[in-house]
C-alpha positions as CSV (number, residue, x, y, z in Angstrom):
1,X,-3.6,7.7,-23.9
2,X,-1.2,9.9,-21.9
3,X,-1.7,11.7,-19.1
4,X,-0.3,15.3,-17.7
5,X,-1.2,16.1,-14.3
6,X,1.3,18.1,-13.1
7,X,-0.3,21.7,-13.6
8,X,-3.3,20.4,-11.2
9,X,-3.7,20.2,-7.6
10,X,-5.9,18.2,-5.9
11,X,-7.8,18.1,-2.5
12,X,-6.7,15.3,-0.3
13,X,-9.1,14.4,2.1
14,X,-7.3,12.9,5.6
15,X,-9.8,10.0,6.1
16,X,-12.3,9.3,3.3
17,X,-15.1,7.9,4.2
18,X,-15.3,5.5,0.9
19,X,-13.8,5.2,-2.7
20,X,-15.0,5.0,-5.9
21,X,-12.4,2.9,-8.1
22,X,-12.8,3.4,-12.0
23,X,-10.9,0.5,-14.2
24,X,-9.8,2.0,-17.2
25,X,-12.8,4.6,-17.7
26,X,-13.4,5.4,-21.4
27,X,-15.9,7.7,-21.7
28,X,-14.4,11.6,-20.3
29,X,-18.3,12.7,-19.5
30,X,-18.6,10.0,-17.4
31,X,-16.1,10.3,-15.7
32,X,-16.2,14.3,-15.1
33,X,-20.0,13.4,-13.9
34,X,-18.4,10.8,-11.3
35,X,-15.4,13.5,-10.3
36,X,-17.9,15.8,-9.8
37,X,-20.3,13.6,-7.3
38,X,-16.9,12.5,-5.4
39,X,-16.0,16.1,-4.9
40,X,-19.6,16.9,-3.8
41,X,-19.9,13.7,-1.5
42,X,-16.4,14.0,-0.3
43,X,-15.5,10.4,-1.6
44,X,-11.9,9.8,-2.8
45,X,-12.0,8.8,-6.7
46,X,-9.4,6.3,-7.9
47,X,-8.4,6.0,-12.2
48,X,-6.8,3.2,-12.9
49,X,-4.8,3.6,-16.3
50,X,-4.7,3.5,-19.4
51,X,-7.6,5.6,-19.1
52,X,-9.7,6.4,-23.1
53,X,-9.0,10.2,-23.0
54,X,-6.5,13.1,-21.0
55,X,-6.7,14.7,-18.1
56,X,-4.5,17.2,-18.4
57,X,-5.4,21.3,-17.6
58,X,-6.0,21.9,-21.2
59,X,-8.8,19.4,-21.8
60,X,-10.3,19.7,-18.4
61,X,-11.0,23.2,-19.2
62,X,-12.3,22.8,-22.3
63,X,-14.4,20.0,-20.9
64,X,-15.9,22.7,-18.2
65,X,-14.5,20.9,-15.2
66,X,-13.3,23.5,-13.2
67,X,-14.1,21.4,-10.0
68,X,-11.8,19.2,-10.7
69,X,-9.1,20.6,-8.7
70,X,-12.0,20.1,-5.7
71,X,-12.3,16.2,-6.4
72,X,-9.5,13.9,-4.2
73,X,-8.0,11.6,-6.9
74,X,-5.5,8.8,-6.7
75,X,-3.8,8.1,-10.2
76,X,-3.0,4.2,-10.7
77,X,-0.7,2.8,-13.6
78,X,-2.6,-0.3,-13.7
79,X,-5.0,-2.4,-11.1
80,X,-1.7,-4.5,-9.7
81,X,-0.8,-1.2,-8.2
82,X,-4.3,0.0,-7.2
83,X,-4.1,-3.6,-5.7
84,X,-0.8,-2.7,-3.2
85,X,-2.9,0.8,-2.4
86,X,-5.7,0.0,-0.9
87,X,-3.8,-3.3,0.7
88,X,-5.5,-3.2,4.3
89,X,-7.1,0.0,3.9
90,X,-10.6,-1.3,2.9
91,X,-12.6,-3.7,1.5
92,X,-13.0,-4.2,-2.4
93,X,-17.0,-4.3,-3.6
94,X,-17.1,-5.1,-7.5
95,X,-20.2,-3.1,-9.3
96,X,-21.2,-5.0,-12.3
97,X,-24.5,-6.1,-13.9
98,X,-23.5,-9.7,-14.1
99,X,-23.8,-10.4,-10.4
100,X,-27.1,-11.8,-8.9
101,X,-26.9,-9.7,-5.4
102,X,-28.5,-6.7,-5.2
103,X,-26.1,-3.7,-3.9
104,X,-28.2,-3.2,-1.3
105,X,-27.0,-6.4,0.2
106,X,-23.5,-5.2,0.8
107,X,-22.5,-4.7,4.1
108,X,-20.4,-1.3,3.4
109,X,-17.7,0.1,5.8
110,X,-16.0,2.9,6.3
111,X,-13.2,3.1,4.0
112,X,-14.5,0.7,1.3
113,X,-14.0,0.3,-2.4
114,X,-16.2,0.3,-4.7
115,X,-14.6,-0.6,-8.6
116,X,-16.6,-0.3,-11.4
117,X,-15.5,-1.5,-14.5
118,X,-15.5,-0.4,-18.3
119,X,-18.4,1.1,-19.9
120,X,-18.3,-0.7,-22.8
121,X,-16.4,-3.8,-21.1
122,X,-16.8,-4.2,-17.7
123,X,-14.0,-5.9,-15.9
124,X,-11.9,-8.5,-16.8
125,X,-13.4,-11.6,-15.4
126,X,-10.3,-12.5,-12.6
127,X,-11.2,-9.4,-10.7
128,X,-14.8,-10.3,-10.7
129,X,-13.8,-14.2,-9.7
130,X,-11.5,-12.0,-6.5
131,X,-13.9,-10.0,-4.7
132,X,-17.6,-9.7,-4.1
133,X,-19.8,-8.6,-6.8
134,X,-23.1,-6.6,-6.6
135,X,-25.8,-5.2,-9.2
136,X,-28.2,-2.5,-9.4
137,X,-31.2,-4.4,-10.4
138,X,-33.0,-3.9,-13.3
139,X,-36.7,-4.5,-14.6
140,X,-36.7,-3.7,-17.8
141,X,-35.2,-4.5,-21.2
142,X,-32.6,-2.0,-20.9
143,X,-29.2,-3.7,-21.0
144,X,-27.2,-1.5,-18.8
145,X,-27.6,1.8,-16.8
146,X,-25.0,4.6,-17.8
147,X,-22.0,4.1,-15.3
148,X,-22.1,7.8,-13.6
149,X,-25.7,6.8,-12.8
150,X,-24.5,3.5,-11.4
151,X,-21.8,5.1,-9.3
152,X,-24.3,7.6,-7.9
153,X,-27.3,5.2,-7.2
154,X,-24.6,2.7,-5.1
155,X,-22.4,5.8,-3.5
156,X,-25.3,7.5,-2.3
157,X,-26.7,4.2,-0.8
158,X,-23.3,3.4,0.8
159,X,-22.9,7.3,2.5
160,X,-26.9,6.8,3.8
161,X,-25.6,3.3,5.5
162,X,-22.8,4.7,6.8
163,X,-24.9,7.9,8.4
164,X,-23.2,10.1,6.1
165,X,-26.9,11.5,6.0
């Protein structure tokens, strides 16, 4: 779907201290639950497009985001151009529940990336193959956690190592 951003102004934080990189989210209350943690935590949120819904002024407000204009977000056409963005600015952790390491394993940095993929797809298996992937474990016979939930749990974790708090 198409996007309209113009109407909107964003906060640009000068050094973020880690990124949280959605491929092509589908789902608008996820993502309005992830904008609002990145605003809160102060973590730059990346969309790479298409994305499954607008963002535009109109169906923000209807949505009830009216933080949005608090939450530092980087637009991306596609992940090739994501890819030339963050191109010696950080390293790339892959989120997905098809990797055997626990997140906790990660060794995080400032500046980082953390990309979560699809809700209902994940990410296409060459980015998965192209960086190192991480999981939040699981015990149960739940098949997958909800992906604002994911983003939180690992974020959190990742601002905690990095003395955020």
């Amino acid at each position: 779907m198409s996007f309209n951003i113009s109407e909107i102004t964003h906060r640009v934080l000068r050094d973020p201290v880690l990124h949280v990189v959605l491929y092509q989210p589908e789902i608008p209350a996820n993502t309005g639950n992830i904008a609002r943690l990145c605003g809160a935590a102060e973590i730059r949120l990346h969309l790479i497009h298409p994305l499954g819904f607008r963002v535009d002024d109109r169906h923000l407000k209807r949505a009830g985001l009216d933080y949005w204009h608090e939450v530092d977000i980087c637009h991306h056409p596609d992940f090739e151009a994501f890819l030339a963005y963050a191109d010696g600015k950080g390293r790339i952790m892959v989120l997905t529940r098809h990797a055997q390491a626990p997140y906790t394993e990660a060794g995080v940095e400032r500046g980082d990336f953390l990309l979560f993929g699809q809700e209902t797809r994940g990410l296409p298996s060459y980015i998965m193959e192209s960086f190192p992937c991480y999981s939040v474990p699981m015990w149960g016979r739940v098949r997958s956690l909800n992906l604002s939930t994911t983003v939180g749990i690992v974020a959190y974790h990742c601002l905690h190592r990095l003395n955020r708090f």
